[in-house]
Short mmCIF file of the C-alpha atoms (twelve columns), coordinates in Angstrom:
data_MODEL
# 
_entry.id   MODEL 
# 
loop_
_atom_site.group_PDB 
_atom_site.id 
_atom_site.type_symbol 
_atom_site.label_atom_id 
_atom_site.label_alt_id 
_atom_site.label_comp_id 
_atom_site.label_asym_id 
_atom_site.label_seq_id 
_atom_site.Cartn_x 
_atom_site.Cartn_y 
_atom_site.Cartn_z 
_atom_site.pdbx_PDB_model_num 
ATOM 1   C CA . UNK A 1   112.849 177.511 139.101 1 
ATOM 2   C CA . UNK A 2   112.951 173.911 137.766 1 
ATOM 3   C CA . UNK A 3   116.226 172.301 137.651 1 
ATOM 4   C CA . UNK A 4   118.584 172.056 135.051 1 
ATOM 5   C CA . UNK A 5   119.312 168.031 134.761 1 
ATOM 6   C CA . UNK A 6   121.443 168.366 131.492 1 
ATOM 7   C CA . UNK A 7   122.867 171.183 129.651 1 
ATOM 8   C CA . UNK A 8   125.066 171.704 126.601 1 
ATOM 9   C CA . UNK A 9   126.703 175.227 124.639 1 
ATOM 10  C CA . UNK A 10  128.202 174.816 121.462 1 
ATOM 11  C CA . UNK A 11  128.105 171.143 122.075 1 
ATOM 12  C CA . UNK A 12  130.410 169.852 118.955 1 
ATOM 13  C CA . UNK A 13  131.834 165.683 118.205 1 
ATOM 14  C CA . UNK A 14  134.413 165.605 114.641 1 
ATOM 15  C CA . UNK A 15  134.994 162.219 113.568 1 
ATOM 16  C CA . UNK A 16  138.088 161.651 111.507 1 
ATOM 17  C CA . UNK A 17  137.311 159.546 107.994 1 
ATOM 18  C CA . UNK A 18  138.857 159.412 104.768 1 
ATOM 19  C CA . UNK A 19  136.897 161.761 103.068 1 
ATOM 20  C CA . UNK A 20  137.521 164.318 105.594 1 
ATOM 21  C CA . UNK A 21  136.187 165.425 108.816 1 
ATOM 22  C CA . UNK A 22  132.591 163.983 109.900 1 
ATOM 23  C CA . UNK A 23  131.086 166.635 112.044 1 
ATOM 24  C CA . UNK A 24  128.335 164.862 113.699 1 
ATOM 25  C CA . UNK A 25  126.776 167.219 116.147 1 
ATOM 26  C CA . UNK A 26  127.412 170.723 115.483 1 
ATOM 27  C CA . UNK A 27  127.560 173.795 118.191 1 
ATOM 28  C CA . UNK A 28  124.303 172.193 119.758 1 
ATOM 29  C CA . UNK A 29  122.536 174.126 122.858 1 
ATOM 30  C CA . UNK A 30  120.391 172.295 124.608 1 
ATOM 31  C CA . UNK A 31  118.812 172.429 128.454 1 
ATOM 32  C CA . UNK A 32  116.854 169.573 129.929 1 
ATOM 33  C CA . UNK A 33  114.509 170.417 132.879 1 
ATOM 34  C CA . UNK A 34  114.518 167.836 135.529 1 
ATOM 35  C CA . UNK A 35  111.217 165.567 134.684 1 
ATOM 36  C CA . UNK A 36  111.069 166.326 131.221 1 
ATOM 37  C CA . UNK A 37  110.290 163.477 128.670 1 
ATOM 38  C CA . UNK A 38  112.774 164.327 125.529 1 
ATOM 39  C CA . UNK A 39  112.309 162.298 122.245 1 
ATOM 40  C CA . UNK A 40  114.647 163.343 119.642 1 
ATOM 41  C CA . UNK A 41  114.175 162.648 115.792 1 
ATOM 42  C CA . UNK A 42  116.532 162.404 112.795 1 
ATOM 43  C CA . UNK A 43  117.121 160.315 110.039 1 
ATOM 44  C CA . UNK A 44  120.273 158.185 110.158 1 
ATOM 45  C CA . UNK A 45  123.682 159.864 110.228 1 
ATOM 46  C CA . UNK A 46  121.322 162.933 112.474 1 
ATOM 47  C CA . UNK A 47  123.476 162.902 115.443 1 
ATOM 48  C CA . UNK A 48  121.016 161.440 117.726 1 
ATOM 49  C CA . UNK A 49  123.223 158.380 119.125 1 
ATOM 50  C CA . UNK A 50  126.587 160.634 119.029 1 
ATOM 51  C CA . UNK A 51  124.950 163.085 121.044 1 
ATOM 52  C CA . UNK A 52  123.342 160.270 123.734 1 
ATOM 53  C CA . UNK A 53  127.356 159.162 124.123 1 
ATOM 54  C CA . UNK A 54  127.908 162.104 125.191 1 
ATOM 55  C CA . UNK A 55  125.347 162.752 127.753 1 
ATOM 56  C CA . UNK A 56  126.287 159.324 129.004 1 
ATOM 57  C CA . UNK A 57  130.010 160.225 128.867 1 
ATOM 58  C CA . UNK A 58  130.753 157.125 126.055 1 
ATOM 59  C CA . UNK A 59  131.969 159.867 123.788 1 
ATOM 60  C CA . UNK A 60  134.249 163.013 124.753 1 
ATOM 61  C CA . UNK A 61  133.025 166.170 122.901 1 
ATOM 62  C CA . UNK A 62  135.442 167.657 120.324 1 
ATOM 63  C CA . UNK A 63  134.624 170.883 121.271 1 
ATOM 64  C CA . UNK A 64  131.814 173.118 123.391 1 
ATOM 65  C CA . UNK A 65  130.505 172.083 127.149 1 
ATOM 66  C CA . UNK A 66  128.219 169.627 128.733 1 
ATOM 67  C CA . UNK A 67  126.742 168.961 131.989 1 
ATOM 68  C CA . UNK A 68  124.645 166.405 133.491 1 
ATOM 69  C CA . UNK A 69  123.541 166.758 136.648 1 
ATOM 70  C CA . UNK A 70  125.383 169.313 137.631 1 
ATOM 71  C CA . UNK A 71  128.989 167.417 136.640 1 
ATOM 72  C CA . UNK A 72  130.582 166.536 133.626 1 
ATOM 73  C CA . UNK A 73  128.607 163.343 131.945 1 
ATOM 74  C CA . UNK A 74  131.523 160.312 133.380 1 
ATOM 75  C CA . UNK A 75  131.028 161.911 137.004 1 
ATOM 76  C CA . UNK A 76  127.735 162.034 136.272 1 
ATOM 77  C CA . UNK A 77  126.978 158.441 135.400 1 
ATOM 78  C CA . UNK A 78  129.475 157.082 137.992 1 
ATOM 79  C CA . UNK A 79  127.510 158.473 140.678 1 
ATOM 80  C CA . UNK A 80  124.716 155.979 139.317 1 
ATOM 81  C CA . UNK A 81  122.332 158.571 138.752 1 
ATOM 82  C CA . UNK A 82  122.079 157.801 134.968 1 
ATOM 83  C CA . UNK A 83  121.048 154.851 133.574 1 
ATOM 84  C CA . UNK A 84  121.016 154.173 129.744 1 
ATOM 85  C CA . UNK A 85  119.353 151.261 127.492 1 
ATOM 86  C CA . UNK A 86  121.236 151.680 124.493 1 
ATOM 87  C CA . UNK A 87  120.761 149.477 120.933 1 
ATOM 88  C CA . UNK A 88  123.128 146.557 121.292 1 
ATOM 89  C CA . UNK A 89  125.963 144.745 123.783 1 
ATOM 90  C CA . UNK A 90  126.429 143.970 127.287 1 
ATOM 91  C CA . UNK A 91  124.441 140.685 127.418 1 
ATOM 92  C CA . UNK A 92  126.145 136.947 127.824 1 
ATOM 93  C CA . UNK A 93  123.842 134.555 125.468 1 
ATOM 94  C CA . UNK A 94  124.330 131.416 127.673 1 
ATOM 95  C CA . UNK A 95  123.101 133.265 130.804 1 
ATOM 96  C CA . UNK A 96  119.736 133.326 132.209 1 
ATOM 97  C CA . UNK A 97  118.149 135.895 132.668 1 
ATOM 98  C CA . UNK A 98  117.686 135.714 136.535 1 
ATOM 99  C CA . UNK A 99  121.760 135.160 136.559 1 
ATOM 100 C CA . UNK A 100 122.123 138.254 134.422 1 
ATOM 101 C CA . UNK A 101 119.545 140.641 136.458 1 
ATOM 102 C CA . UNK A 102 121.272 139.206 139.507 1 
ATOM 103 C CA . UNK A 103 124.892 140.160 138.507 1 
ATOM 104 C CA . UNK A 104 123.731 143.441 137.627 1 
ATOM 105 C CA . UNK A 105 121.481 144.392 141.185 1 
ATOM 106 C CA . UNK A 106 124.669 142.863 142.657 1 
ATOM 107 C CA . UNK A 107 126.635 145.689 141.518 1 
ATOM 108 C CA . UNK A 108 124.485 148.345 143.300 1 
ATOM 109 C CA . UNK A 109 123.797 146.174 146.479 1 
ATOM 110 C CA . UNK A 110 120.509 146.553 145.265 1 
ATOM 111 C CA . UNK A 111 119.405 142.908 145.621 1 
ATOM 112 C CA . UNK A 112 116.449 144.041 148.047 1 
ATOM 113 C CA . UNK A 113 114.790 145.856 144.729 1 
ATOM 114 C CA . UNK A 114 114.964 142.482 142.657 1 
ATOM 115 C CA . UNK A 115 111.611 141.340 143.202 1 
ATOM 116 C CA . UNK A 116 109.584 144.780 142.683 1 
ATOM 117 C CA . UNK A 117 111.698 145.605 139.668 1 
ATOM 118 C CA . UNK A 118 111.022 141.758 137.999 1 
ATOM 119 C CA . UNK A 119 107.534 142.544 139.380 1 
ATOM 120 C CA . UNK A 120 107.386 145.684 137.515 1 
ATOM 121 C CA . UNK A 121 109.129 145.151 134.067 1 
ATOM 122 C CA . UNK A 122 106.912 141.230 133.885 1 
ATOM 123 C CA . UNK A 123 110.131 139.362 133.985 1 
ATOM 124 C CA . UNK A 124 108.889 136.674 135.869 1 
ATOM 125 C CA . UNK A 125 108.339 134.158 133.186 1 
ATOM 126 C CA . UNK A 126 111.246 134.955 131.523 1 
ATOM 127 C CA . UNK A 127 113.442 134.368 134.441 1 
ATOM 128 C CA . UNK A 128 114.791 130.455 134.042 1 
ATOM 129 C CA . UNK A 129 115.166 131.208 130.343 1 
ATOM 130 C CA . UNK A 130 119.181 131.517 128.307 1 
ATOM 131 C CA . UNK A 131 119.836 135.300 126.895 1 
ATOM 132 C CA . UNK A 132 120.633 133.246 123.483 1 
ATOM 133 C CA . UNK A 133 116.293 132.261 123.438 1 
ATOM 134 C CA . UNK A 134 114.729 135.695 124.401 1 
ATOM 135 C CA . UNK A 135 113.154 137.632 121.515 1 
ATOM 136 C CA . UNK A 136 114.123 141.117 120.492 1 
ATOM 137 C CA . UNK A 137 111.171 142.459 122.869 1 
ATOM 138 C CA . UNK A 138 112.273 140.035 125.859 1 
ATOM 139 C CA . UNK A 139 115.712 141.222 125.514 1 
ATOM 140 C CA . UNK A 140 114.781 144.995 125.432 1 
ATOM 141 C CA . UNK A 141 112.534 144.034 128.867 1 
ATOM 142 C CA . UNK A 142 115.588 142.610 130.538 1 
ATOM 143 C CA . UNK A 143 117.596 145.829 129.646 1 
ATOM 144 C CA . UNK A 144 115.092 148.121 130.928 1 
ATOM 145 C CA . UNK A 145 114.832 146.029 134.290 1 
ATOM 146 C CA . UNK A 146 119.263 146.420 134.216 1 
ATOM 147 C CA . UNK A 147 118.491 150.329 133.398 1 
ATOM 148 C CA . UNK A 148 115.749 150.505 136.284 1 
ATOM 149 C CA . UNK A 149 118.237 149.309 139.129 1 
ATOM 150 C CA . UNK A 150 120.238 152.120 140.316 1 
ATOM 151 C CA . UNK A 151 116.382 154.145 140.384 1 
ATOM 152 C CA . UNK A 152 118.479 156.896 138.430 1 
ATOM 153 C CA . UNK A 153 117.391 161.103 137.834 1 
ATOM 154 C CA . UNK A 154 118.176 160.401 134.204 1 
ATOM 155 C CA . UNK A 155 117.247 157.340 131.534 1 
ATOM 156 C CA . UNK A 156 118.454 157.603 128.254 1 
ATOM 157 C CA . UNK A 157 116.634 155.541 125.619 1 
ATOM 158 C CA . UNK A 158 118.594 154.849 122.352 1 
ATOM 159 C CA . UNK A 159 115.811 153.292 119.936 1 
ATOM 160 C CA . UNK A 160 114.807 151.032 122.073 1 
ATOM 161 C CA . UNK A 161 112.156 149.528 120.023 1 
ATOM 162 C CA . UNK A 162 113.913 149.220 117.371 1 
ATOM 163 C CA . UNK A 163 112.602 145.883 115.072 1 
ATOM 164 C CA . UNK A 164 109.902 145.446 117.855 1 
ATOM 165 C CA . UNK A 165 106.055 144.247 116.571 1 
ATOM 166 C CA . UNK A 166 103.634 146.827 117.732 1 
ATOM 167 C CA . UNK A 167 102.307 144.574 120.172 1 
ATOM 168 C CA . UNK A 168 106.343 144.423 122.165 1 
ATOM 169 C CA . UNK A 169 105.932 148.061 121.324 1 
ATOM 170 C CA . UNK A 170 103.063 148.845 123.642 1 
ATOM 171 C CA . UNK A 171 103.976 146.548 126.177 1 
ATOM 172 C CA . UNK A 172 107.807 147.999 126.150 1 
ATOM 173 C CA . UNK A 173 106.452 151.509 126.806 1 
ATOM 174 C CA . UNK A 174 103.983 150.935 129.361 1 
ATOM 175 C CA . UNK A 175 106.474 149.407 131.301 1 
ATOM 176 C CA . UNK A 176 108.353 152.107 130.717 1 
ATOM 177 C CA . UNK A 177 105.793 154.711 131.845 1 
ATOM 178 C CA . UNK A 178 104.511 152.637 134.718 1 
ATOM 179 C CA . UNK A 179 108.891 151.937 136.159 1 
ATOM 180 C CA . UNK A 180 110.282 155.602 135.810 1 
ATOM 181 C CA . UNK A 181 109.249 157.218 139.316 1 
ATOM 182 C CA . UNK A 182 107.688 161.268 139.313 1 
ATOM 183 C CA . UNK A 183 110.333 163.473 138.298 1 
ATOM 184 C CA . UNK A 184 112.883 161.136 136.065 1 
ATOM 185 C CA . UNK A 185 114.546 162.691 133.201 1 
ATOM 186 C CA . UNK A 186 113.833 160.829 130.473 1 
ATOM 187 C CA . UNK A 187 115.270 161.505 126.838 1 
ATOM 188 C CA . UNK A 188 115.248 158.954 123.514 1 
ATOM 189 C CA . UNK A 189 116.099 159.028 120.174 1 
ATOM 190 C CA . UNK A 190 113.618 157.410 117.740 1 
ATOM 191 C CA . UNK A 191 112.791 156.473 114.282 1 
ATOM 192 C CA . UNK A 192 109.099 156.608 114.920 1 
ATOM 193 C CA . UNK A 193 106.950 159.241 114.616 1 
ATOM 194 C CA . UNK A 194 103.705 157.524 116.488 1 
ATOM 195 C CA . UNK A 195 106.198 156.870 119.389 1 
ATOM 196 C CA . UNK A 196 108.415 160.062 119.878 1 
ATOM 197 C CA . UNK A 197 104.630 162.331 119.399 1 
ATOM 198 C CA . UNK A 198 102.596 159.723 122.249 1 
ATOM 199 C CA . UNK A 199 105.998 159.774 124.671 1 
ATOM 200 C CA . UNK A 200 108.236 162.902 124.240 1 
ATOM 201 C CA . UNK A 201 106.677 166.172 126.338 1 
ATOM 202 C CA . UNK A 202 109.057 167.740 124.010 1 
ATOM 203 C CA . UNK A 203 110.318 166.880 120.862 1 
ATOM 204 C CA . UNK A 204 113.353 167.673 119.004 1 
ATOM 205 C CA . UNK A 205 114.085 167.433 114.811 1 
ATOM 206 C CA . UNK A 206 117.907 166.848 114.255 1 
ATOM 207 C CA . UNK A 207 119.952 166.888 110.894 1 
ATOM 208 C CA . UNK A 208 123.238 166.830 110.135 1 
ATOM 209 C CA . UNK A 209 124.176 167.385 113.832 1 
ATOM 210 C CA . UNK A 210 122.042 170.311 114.125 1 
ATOM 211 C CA . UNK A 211 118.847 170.877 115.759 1 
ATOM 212 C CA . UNK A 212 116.295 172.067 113.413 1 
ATOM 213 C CA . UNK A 213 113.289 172.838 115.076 1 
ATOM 214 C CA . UNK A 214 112.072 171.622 119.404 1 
ATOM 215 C CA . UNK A 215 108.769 171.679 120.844 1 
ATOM 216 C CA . UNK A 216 106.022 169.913 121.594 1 
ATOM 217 C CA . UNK A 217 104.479 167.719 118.774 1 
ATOM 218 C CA . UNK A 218 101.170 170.207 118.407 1 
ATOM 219 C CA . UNK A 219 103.718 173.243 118.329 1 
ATOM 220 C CA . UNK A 220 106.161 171.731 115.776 1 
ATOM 221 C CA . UNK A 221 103.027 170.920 113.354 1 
ATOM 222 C CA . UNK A 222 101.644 173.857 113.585 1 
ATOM 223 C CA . UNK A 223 105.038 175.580 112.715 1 
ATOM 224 C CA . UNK A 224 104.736 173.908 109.832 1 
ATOM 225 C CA . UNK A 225 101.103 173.485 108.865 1 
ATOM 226 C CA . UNK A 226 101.189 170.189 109.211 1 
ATOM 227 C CA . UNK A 227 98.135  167.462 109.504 1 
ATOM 228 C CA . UNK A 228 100.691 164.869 111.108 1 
ATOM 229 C CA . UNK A 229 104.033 164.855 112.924 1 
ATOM 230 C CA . UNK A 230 105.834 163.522 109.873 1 
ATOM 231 C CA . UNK A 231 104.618 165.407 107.092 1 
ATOM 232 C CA . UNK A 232 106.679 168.250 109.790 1 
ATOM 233 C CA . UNK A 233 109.199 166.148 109.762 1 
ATOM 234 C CA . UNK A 234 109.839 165.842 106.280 1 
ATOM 235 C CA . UNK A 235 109.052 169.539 105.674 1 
ATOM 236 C CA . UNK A 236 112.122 170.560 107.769 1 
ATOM 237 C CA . UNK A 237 114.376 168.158 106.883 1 
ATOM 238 C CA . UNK A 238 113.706 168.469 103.273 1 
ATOM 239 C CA . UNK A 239 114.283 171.734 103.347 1 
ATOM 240 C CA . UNK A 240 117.942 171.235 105.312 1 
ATOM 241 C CA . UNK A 241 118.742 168.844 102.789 1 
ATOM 242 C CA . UNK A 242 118.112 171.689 99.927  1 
ATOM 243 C CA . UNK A 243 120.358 174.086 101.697 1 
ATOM 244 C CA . UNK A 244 123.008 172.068 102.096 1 
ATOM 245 C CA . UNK A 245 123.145 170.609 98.344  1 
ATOM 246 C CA . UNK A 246 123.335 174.629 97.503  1 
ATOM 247 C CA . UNK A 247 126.380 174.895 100.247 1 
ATOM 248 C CA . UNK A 248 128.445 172.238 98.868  1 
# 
């Protein structure tokens, strides 16, 4: 039987706001099999980052269960087994980025891995220059090398290409692809159709904190007589949107 690296039931996060409360995942199940590549889609607003927090134990659930690894998701990532590359933070500007990736190993006595993991991610050129003069793509390189450290079960992915050129694009995945050792969990959320179809084994369409359809991106098409992974998308989503304009 494969292993069960993450798991949810009636997996639920409220947000208090002035209009009320925000419910921004809603009573999600979800199991993750250990290896599995996960991309998860939604417009903004979905639920995608809220329910990354909570795998990564950033965010405690309002309501419902989750387990990573076996644990709750803090005990989970302090054991070092999860590593996450999320959108923004956790960088000094006036660093370099050989200080920074040094700081970092130092942290998991993993200074012995430096040179196969700089090796690996092409941060070799890169290493003499300030955090304050990488590029968006440099910067995203840097964080995957910090994410790669601890050689985690899990990496989480939170748009990490985000504002990327399609040329940092391909580069930022095949290192990606060519770094995560047989049998990592991987699982990122997405604005990008071409990228969450190529990269997720499984796919999975969120809305308003719910999960409206999962599979792969051939089976999720196909459910909806689709010719490409977005018209799907929009055929789902669309449709959520229409029932809950007549539930308001």
């Amino acid at each position: 039987m494969e292993e069960i690296i993450i798991k949810t039931r009636d997996l639920t996060k409220k947000f208090k706001t002035k209009a009320g409360p925000l419910v921004a995942v809603d009573h999600l199940n979800l199991e993750v099999p250990q290896g599995q590549s996960l991309g998860i889609l939604g417009s903004n607003g979905a639920g995608k980052s809220t329910l990354l927090e909570m795998i990564l134990g950033l965010t405690k659930p309002t309501s419902g269960e989750i387990t990573v690894l076996g644990t709750d998701s803090v005990s989970a990532m302090r054991s070092g087994q999860v590593s996450a590359l999320l959108q923004s933070g956790g960088l000094l500007p006036d660093m370099t980025v050989a200080e920074t990736f040094e700081v970092i190993s130092s942290l998991y006595d993993k200074r012995n891995q430096m040179e196969d993991i700089i090796e690996k991610t092409n941060l070799r050129p890169l290493l003499r220059k300030r955090i304050a003069h990488c590029s968006g793509g440099e910067i995203q390189r840097l964080r995957l090398a910090m994410a790669l450290i601890p050689n985690s079960r899990v990496l989480v992915l939170d748009e990490p290409t985000a504002g990327m050129d399609p040329h940092a694009m391909r580069e930022f995945w095949a290192l990606v692809t060519d770094s995560v050792s047989a049998g990592t969990t991987l699982i990122f959320a997405t604005h990008y159709m071409t990228e969450a179809e190529r990269y997720g084994e499984k796919l999975m369409i969120m809305h308003a904190g719910k999960v409206l359809i999962e599979g792969s991106g051939a089976a999720i098409k196909e459910a909806e007589k689709a010719n490409t992974l977005e018209d799907a998308f929009f055929a789902v989503t669309d449709r959520a949107r229409h029932l809950q304009a007549l539930t308001r």
